[in-house]
Backbone atoms as SQL, in Angstrom:
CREATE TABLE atoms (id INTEGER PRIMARY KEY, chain TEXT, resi INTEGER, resn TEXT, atom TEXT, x REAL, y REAL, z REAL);
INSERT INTO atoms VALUES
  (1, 'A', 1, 'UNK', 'N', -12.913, 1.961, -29.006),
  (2, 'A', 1, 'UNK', 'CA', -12.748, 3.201, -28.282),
  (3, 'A', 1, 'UNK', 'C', -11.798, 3.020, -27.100),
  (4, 'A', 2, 'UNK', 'N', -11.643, 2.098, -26.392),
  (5, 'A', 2, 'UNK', 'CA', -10.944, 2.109, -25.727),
  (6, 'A', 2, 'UNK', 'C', -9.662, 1.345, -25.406),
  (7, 'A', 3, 'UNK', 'N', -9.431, 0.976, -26.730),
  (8, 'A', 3, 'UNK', 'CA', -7.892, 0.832, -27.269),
  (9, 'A', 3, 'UNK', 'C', -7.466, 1.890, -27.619),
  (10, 'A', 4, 'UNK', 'N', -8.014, 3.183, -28.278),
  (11, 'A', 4, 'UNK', 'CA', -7.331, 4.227, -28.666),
  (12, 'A', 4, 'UNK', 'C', -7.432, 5.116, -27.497),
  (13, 'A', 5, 'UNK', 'N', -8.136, 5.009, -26.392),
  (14, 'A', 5, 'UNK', 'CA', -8.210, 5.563, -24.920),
  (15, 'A', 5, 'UNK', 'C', -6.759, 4.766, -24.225),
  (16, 'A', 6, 'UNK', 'N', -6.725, 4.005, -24.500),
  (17, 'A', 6, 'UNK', 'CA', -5.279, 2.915, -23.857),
  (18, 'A', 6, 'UNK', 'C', -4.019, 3.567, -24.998),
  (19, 'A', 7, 'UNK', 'N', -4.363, 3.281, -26.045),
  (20, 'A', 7, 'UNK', 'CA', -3.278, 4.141, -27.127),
  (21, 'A', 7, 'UNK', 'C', -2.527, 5.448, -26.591),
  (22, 'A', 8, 'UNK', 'N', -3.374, 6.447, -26.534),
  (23, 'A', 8, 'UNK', 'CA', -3.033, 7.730, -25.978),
  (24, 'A', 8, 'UNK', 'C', -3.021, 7.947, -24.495),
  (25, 'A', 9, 'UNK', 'N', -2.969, 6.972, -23.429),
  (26, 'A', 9, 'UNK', 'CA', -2.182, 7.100, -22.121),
  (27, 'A', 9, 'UNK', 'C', -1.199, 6.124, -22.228),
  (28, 'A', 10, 'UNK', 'N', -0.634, 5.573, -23.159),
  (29, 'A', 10, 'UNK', 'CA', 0.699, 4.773, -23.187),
  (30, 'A', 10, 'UNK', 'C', 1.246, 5.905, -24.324),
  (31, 'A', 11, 'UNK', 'N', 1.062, 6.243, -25.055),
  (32, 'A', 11, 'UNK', 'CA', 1.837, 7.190, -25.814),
  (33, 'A', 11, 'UNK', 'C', 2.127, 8.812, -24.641),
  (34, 'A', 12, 'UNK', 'N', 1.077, 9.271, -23.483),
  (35, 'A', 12, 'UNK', 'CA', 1.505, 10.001, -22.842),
  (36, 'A', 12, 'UNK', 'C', 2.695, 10.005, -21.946),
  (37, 'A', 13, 'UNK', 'N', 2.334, 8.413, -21.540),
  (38, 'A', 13, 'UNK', 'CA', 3.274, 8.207, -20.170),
  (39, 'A', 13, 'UNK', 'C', 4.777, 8.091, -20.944),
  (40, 'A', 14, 'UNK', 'N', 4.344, 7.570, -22.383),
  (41, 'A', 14, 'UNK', 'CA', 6.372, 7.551, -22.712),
  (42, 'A', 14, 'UNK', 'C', 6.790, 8.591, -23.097),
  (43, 'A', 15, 'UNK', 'N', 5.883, 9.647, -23.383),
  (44, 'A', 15, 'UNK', 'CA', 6.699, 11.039, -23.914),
  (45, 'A', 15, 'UNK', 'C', 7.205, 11.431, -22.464),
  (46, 'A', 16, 'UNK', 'N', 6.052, 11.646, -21.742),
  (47, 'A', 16, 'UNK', 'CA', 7.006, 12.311, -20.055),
  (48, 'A', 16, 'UNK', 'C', 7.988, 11.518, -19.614),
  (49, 'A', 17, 'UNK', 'N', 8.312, 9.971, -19.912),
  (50, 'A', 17, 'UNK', 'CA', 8.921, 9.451, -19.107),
  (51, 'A', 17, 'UNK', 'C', 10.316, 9.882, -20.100),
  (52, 'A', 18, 'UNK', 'N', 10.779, 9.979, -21.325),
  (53, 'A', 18, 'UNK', 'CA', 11.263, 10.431, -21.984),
  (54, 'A', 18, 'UNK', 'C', 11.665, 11.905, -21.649),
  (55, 'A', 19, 'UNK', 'N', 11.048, 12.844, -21.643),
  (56, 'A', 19, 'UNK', 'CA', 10.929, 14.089, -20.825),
  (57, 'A', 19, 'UNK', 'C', 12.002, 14.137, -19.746),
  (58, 'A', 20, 'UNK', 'N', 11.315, 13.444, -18.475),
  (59, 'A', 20, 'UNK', 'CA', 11.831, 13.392, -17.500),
  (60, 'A', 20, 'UNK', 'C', 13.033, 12.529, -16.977),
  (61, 'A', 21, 'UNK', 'N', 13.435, 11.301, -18.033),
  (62, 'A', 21, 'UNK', 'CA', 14.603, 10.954, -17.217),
  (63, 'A', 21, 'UNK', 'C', 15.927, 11.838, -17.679),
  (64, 'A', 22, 'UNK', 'N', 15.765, 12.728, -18.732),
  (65, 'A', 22, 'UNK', 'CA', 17.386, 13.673, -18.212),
  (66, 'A', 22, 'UNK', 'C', 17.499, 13.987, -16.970),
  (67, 'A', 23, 'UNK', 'N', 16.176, 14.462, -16.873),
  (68, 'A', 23, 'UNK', 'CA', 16.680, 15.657, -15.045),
  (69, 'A', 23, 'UNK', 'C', 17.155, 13.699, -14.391),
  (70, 'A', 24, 'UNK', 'N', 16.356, 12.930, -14.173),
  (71, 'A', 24, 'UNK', 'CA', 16.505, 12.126, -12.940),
  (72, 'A', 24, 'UNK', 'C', 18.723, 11.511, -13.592),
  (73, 'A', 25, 'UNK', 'N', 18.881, 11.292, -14.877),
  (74, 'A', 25, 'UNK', 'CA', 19.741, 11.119, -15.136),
  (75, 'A', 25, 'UNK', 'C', 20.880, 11.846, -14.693),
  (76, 'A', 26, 'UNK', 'N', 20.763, 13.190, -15.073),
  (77, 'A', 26, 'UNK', 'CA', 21.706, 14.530, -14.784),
  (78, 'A', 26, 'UNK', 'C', 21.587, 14.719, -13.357),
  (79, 'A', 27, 'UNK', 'N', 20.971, 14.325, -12.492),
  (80, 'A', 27, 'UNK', 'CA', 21.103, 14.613, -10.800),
  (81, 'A', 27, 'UNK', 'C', 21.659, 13.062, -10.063),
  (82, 'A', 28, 'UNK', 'N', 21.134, 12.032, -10.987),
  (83, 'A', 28, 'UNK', 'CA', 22.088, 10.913, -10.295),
  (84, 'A', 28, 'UNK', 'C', 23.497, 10.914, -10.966),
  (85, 'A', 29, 'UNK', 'N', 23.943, 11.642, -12.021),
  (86, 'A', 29, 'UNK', 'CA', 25.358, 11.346, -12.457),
  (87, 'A', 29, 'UNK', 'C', 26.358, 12.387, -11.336),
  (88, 'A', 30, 'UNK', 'N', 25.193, 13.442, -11.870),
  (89, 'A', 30, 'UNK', 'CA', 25.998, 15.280, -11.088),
  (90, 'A', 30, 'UNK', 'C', 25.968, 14.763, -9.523),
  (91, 'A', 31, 'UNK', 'N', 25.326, 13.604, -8.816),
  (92, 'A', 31, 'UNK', 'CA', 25.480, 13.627, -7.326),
  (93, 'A', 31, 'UNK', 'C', 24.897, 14.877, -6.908),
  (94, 'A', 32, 'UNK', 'N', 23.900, 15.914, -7.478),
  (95, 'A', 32, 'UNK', 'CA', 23.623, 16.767, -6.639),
  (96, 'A', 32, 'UNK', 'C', 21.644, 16.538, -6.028),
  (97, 'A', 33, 'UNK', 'N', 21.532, 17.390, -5.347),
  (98, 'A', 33, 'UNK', 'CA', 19.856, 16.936, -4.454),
  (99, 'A', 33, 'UNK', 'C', 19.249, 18.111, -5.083),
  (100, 'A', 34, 'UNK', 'N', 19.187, 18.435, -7.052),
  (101, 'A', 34, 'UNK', 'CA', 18.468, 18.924, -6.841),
  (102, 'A', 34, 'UNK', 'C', 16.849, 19.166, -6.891),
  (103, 'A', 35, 'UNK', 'N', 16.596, 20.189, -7.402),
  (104, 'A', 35, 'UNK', 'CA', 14.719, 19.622, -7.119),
  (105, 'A', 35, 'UNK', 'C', 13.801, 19.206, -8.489),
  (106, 'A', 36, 'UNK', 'N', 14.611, 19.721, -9.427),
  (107, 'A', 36, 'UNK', 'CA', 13.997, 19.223, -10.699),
  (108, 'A', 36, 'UNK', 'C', 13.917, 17.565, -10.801),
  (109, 'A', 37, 'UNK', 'N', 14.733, 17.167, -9.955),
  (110, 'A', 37, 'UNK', 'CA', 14.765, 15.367, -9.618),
  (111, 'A', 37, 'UNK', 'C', 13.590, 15.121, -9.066),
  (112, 'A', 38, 'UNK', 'N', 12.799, 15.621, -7.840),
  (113, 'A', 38, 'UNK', 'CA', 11.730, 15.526, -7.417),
  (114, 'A', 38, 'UNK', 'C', 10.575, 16.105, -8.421),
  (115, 'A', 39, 'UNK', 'N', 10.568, 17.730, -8.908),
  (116, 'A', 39, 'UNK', 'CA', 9.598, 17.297, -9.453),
  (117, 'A', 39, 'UNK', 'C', 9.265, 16.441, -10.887),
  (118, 'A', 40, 'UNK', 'N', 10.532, 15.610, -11.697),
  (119, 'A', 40, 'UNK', 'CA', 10.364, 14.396, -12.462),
  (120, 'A', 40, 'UNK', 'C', 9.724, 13.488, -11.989),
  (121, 'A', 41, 'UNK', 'N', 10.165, 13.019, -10.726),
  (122, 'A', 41, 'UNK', 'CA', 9.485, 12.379, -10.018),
  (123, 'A', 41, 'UNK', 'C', 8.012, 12.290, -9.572),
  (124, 'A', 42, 'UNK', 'N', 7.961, 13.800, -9.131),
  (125, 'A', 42, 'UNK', 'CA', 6.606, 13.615, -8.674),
  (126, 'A', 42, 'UNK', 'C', 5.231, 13.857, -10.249),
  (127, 'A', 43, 'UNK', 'N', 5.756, 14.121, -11.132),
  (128, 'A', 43, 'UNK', 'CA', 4.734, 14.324, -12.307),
  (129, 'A', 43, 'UNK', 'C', 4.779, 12.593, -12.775),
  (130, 'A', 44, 'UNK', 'N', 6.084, 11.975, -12.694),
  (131, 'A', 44, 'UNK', 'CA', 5.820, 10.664, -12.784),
  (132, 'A', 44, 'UNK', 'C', 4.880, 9.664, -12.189),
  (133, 'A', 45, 'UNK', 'N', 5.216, 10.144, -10.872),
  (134, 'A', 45, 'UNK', 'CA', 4.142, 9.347, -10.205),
  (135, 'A', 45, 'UNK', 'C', 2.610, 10.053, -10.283),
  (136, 'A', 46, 'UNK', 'N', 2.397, 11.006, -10.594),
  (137, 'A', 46, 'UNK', 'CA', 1.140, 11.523, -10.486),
  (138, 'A', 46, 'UNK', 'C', 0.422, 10.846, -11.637),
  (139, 'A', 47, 'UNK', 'N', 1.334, 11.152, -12.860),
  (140, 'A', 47, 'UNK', 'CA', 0.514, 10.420, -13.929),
  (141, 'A', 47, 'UNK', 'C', 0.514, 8.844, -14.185),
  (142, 'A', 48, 'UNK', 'N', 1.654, 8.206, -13.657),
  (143, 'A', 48, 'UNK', 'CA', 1.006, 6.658, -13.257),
  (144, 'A', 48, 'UNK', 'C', -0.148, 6.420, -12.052),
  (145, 'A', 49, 'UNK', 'N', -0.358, 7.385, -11.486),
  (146, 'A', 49, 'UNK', 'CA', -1.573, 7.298, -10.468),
  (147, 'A', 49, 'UNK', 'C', -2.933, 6.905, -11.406),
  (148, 'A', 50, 'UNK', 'N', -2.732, 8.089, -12.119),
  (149, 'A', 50, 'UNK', 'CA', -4.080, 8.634, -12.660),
  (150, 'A', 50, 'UNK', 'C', -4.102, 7.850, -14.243),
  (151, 'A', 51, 'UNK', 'N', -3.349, 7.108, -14.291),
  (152, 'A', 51, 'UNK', 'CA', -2.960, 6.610, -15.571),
  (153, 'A', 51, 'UNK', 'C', -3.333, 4.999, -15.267),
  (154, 'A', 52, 'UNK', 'N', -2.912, 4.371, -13.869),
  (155, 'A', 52, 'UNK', 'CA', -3.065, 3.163, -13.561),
  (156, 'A', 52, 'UNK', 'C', -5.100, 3.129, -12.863),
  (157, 'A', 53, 'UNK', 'N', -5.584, 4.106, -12.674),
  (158, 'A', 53, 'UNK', 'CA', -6.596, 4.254, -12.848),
  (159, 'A', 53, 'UNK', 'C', -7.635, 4.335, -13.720),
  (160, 'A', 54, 'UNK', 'N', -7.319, 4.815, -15.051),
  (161, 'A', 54, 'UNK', 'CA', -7.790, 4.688, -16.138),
  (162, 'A', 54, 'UNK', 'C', -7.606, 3.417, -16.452),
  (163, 'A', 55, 'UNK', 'N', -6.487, 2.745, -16.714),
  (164, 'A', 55, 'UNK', 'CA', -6.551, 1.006, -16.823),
  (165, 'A', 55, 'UNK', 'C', -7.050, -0.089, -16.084),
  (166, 'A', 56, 'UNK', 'N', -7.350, 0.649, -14.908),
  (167, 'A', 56, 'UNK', 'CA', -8.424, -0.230, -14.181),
  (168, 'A', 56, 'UNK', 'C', -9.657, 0.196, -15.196),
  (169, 'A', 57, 'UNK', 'N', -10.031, 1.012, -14.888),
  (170, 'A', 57, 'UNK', 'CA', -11.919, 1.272, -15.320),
  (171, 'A', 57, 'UNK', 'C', -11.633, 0.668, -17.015),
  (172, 'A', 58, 'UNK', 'N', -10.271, 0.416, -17.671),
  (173, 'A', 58, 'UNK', 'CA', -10.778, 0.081, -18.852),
  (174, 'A', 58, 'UNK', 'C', -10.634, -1.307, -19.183),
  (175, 'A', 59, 'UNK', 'N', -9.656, -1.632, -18.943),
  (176, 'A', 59, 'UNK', 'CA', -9.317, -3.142, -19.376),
  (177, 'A', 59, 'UNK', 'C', -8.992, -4.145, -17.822),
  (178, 'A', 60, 'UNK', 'N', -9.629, -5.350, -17.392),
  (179, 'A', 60, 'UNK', 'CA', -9.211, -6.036, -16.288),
  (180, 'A', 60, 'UNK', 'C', -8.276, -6.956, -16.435),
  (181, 'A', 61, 'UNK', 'N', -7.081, -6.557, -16.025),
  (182, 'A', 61, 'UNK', 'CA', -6.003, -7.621, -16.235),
  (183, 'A', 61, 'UNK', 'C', -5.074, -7.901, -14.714),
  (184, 'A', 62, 'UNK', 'N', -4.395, -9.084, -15.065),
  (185, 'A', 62, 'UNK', 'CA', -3.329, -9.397, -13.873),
  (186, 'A', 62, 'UNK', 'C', -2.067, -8.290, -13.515),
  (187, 'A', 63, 'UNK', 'N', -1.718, -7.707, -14.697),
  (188, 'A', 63, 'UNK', 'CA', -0.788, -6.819, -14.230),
  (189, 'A', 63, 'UNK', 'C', -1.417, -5.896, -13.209),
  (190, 'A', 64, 'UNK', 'N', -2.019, -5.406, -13.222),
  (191, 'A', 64, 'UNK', 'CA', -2.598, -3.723, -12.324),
  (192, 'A', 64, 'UNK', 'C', -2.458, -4.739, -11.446),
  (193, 'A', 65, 'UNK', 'N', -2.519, -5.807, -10.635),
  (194, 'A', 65, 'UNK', 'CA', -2.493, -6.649, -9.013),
  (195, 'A', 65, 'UNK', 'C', -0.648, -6.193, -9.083),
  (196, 'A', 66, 'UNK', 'N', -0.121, -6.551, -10.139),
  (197, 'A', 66, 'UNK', 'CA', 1.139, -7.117, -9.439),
  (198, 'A', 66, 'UNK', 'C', 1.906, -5.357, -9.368),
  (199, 'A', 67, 'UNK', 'N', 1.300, -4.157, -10.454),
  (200, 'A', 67, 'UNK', 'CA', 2.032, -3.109, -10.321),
  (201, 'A', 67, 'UNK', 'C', 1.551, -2.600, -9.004),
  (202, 'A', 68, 'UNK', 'N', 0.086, -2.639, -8.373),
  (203, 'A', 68, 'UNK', 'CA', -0.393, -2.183, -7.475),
  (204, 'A', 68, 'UNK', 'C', 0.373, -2.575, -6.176),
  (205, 'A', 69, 'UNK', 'N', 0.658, -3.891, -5.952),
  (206, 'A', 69, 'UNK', 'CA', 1.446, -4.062, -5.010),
  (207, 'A', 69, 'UNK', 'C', 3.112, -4.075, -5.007),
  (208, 'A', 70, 'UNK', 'N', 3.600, -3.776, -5.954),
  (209, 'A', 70, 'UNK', 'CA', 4.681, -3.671, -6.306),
  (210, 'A', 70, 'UNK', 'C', 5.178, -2.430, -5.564),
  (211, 'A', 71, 'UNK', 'N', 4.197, -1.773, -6.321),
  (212, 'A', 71, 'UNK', 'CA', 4.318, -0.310, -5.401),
  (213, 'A', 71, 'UNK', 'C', 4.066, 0.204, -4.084),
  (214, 'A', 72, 'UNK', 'N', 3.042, -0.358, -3.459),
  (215, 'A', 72, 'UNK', 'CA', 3.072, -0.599, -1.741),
  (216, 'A', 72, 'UNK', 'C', 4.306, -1.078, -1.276),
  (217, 'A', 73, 'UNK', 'N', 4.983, -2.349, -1.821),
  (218, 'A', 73, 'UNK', 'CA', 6.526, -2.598, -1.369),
  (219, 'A', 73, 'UNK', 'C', 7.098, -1.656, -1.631),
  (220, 'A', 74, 'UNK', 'N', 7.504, -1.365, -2.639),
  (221, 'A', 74, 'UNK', 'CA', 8.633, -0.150, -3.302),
  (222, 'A', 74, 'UNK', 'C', 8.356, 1.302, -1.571),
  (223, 'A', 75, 'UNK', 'N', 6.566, 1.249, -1.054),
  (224, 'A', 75, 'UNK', 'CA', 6.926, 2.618, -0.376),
  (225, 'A', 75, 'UNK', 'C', 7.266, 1.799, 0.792),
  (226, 'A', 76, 'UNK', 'N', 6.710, 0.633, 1.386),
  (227, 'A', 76, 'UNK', 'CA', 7.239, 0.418, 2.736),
  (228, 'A', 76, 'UNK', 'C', 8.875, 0.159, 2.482),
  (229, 'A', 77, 'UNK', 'N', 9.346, -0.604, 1.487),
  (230, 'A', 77, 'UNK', 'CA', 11.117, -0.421, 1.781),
  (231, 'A', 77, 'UNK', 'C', 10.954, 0.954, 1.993),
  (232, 'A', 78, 'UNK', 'N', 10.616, 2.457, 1.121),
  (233, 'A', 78, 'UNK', 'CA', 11.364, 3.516, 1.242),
  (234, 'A', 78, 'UNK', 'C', 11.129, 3.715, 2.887),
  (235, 'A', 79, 'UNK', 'N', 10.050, 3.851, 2.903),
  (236, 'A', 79, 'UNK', 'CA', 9.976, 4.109, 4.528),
  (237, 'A', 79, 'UNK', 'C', 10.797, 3.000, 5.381),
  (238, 'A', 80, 'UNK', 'N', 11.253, 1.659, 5.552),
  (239, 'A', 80, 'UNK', 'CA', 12.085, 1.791, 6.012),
  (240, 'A', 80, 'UNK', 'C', 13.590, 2.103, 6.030),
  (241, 'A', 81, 'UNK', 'N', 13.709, 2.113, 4.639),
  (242, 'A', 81, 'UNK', 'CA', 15.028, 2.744, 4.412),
  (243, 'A', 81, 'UNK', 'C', 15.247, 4.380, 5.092),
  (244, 'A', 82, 'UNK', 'N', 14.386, 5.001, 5.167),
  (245, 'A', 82, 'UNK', 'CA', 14.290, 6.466, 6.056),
  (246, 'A', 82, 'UNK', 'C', 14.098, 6.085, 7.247),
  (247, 'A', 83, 'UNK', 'N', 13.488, 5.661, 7.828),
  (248, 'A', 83, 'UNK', 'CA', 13.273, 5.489, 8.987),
  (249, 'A', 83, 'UNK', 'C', 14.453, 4.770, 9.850),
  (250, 'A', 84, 'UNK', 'N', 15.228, 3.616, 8.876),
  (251, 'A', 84, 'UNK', 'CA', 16.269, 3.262, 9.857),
  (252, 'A', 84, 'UNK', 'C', 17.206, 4.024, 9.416),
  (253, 'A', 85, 'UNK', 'N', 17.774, 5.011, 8.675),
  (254, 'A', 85, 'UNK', 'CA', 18.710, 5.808, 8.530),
  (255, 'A', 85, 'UNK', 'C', 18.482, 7.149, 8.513),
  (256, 'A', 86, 'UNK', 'N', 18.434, 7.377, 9.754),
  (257, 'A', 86, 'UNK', 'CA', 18.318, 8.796, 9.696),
  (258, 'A', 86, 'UNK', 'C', 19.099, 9.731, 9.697),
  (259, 'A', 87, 'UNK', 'N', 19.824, 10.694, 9.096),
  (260, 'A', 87, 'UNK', 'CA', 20.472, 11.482, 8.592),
  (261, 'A', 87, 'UNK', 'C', 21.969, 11.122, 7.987),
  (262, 'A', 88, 'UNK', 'N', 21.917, 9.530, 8.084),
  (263, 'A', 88, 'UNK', 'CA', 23.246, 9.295, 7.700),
  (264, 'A', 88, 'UNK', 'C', 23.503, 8.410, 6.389),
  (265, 'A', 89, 'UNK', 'N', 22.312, 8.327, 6.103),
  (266, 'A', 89, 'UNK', 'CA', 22.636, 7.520, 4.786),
  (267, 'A', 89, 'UNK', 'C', 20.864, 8.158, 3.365),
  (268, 'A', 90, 'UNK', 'N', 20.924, 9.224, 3.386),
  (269, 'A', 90, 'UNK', 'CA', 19.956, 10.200, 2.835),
  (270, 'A', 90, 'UNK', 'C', 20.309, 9.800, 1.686),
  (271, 'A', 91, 'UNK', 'N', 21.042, 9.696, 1.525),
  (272, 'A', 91, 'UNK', 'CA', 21.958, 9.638, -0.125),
  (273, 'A', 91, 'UNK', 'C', 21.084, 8.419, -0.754),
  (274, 'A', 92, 'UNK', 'N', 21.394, 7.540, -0.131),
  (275, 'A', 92, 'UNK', 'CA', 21.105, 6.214, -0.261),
  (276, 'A', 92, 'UNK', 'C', 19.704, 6.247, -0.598),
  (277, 'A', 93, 'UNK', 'N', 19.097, 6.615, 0.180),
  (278, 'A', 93, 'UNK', 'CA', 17.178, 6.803, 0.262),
  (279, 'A', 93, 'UNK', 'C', 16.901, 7.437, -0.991),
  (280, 'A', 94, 'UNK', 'N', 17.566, 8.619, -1.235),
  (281, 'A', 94, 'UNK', 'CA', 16.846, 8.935, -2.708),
  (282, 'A', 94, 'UNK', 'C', 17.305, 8.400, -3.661),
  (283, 'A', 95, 'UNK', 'N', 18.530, 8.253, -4.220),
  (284, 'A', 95, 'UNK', 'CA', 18.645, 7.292, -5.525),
  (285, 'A', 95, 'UNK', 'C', 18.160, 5.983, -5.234),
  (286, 'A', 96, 'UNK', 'N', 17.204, 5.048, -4.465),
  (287, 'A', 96, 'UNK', 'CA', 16.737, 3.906, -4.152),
  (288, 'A', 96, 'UNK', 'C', 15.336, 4.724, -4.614),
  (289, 'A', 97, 'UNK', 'N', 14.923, 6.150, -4.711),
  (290, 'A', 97, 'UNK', 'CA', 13.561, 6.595, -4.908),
  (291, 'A', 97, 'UNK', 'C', 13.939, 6.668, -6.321),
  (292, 'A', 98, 'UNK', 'N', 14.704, 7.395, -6.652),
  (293, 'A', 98, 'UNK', 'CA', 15.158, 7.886, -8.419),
  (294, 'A', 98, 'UNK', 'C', 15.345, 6.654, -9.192),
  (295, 'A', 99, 'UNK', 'N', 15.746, 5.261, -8.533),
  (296, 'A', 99, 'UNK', 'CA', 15.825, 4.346, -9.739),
  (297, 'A', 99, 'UNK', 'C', 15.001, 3.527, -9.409),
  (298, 'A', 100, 'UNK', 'N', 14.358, 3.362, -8.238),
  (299, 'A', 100, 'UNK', 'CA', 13.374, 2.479, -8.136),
  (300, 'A', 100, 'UNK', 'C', 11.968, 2.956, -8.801),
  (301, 'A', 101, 'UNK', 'N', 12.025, 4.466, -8.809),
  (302, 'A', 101, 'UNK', 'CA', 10.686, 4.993, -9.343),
  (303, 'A', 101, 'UNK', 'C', 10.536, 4.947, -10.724),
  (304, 'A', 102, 'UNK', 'N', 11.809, 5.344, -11.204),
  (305, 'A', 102, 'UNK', 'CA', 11.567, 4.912, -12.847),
  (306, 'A', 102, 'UNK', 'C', 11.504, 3.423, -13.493),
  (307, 'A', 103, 'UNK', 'N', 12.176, 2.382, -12.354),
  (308, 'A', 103, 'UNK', 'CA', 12.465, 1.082, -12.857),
  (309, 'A', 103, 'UNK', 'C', 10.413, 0.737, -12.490),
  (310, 'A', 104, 'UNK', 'N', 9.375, 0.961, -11.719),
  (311, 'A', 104, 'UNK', 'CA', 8.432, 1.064, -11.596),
  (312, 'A', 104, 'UNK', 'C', 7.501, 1.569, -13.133),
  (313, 'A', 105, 'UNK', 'N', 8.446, 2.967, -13.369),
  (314, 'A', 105, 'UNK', 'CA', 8.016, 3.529, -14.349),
  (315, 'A', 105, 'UNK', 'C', 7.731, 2.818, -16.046),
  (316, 'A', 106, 'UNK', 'N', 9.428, 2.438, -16.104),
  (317, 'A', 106, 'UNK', 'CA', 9.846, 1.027, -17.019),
  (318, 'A', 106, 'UNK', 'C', 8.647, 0.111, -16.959),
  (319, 'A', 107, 'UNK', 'N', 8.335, -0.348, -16.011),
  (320, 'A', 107, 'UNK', 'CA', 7.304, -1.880, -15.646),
  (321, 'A', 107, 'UNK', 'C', 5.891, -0.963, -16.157),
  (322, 'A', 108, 'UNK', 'N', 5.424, -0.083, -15.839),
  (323, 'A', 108, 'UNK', 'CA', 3.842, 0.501, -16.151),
  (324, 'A', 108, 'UNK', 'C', 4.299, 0.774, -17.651),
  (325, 'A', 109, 'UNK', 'N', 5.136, 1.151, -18.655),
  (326, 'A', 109, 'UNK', 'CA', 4.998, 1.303, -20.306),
  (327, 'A', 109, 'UNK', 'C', 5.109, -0.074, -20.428),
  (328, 'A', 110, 'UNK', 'N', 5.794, -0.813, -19.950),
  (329, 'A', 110, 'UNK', 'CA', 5.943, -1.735, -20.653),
  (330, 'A', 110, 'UNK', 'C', 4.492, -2.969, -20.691),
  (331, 'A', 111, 'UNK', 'N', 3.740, -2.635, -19.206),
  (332, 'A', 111, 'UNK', 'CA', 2.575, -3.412, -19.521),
  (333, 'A', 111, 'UNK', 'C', 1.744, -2.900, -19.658),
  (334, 'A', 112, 'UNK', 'N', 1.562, -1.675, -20.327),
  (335, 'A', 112, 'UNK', 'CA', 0.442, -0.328, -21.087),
  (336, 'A', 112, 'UNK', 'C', 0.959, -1.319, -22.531),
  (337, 'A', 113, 'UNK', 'N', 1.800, -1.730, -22.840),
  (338, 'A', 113, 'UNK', 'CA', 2.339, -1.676, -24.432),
  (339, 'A', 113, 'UNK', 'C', 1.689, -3.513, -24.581),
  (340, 'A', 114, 'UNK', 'N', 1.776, -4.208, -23.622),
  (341, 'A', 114, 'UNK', 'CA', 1.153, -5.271, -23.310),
  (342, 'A', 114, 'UNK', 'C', -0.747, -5.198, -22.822),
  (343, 'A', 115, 'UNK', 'N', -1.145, -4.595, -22.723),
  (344, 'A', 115, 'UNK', 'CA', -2.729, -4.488, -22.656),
  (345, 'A', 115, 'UNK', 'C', -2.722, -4.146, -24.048),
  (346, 'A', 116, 'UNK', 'N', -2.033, -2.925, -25.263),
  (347, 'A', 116, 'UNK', 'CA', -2.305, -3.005, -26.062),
  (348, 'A', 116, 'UNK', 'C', -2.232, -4.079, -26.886),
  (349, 'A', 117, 'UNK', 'N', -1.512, -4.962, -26.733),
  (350, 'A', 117, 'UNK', 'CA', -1.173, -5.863, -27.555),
  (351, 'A', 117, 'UNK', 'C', -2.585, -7.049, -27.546),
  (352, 'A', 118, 'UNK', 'N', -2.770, -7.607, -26.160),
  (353, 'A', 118, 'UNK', 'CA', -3.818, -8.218, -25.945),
  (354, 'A', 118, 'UNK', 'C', -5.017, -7.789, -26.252),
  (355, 'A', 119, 'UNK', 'N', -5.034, -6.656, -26.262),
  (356, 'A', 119, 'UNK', 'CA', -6.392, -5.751, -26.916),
  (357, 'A', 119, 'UNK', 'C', -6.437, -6.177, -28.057),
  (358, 'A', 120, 'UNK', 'N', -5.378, -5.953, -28.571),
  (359, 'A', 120, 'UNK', 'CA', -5.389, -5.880, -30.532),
  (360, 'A', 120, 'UNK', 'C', -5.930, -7.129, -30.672),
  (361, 'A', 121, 'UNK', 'N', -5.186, -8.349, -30.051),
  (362, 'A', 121, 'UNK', 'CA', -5.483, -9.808, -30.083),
  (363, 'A', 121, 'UNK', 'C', -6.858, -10.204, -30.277),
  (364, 'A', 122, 'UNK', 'N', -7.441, -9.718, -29.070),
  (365, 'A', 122, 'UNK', 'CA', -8.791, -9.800, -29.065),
  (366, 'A', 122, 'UNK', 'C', -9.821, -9.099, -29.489),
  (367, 'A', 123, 'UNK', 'N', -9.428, -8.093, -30.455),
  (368, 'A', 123, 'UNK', 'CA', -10.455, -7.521, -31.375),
  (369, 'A', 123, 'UNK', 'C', -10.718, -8.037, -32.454),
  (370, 'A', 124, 'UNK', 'N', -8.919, -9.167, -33.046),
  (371, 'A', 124, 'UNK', 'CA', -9.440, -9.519, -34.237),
  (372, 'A', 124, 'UNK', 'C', -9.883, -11.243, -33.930),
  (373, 'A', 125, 'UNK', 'N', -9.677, -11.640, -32.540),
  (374, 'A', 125, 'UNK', 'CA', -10.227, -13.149, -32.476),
  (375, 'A', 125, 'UNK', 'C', -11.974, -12.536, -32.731),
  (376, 'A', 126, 'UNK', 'N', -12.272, -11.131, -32.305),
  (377, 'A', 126, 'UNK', 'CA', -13.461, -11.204, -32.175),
  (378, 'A', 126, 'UNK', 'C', -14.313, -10.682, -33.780);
């Protein structure tokens, strides 16, 4: 049961992430700020929230330490990247959010696709 609970939040997170990187693609090529970039973004991160939560309560592994803090770095750079540039290098701050959030994004399918694998492993050692 809860390989096919792990099945269908790694098959969710790659359809949206699929979904969503045109817009993040088409606003970092077009150079423009607009908002469909944020909200890709923000449905991204909402559902790796709630997605890296479910993989806690189901399977205990080393990755969730290293994505968990991965991502505390990823916000203190952003915050200081805003904080020491203030109004003059904005540009900079969000495509450091747009590719750092999906390269984040990249790292959570790819070790959703790795719990499955170890799952499988250990259903048939068992």
């Amino acid at each position: 049961m809860k390989l096919n609970i792990l099945k269908t939040e790694v098959v969710f997170q790659t359809l949206l992430t699929f979904t969503s990187l045109p817009y993040v693609i088409f606003d970092y090529v077009q150079k423009t700020e607009g908002i469909k970039f944020f909200i890709a973004l923000f449905f991204i991160g909402v559902s790796n929230l709630l997605g890296f939560l479910l993989r806690i309560s189901l399977v205990p592994s080393k990755f969730h330490r290293y994505y968990f803090f991965g991502v505390i770095l990823f916000f203190l750079i952003l915050y200081c990247i805003t904080s020491l540039t203030v109004g003059s290098h904005t540009e900079f701050a969000i495509y450091f959010m747009g590719v750092g959030g999906m390269l984040f994004n990249v790292y959570y399918l790819v070790y959703g696709f790795c719990l499955i694998k170890t799952m499988k492993q250990n259903k048939i050692a068992e």
